[in-house]
N, C-alpha and C positions, 0 to 999 in steps of 0.2 A: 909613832908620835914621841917628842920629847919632854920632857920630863917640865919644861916651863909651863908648855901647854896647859898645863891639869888645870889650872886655877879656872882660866878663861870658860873651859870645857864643864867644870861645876857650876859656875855662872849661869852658865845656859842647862843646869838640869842633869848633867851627868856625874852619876856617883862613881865614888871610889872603889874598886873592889880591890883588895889587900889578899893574893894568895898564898902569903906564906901562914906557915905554919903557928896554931897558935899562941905559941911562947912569944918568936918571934911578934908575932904582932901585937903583943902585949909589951912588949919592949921598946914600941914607941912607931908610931904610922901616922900619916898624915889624917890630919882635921876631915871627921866627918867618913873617914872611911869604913866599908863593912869588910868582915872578914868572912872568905870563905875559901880556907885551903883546898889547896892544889888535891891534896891528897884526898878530901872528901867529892869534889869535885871528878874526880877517876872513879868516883862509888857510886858515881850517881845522882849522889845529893844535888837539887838545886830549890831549897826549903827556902820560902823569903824574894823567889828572884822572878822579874818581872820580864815577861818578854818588849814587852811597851818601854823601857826603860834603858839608857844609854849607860855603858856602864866602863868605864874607863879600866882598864885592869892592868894593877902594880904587881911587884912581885922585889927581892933583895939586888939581882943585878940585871934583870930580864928574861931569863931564861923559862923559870916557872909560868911567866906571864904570859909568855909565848904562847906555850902549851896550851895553858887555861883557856885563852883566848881561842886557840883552834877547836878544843873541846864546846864552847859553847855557841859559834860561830856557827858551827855546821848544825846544833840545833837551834838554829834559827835567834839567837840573841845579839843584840846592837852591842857590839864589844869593839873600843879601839886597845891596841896591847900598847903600853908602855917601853921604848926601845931601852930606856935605863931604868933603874929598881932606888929600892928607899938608901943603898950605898951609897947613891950620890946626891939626894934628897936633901936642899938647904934649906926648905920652908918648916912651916912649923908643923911638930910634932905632939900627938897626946897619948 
């Protein structure tokens, strides 16, 4: 999915998940997004996340997002990956 998408894609209910790291996502992500690194994500962690829930997942240039996306995917979560990251992100940021 490209990176225009997202808007459309909240519209109808799906959140943002943001997995970088984070400093990183304290550094500025788009509106309304949650954070939940990559790196906690490989741990196990999934505190907060909804399997009933569509969940759009960013990452800096794609790569991370990929991952994430394969990691939750195969337990069973509604994940689309992000083919570009918050690098080339024109919308607004908090």
């Amino acid at each position: 999915m490209d990176l225009k998408d997202i808007e459309a894609l909240q519209k109808k209910g799906a959140l943002v998940m943001d997995v970088r790291e984070v400093d990183e996502y304290n550094e500025g992500h788009m509106v309304s997004a949650i954070n939940m690194p990559l790196s906690q994500l490989q741990n196990g962690e999934r505190a907060g996340l909804d399997k009933d829930q569509k969940y759009v997942i960013v990452c800096r240039s794609g790569s991370r997002s990929q991952t994430a996306s394969g990691i939750l995917f195969e337990e069973g979560y509604d994940v689309i990956n992000v083919s570009e990251g918050m690098s080339t992100w024109l919308g607004p940021v908090e």
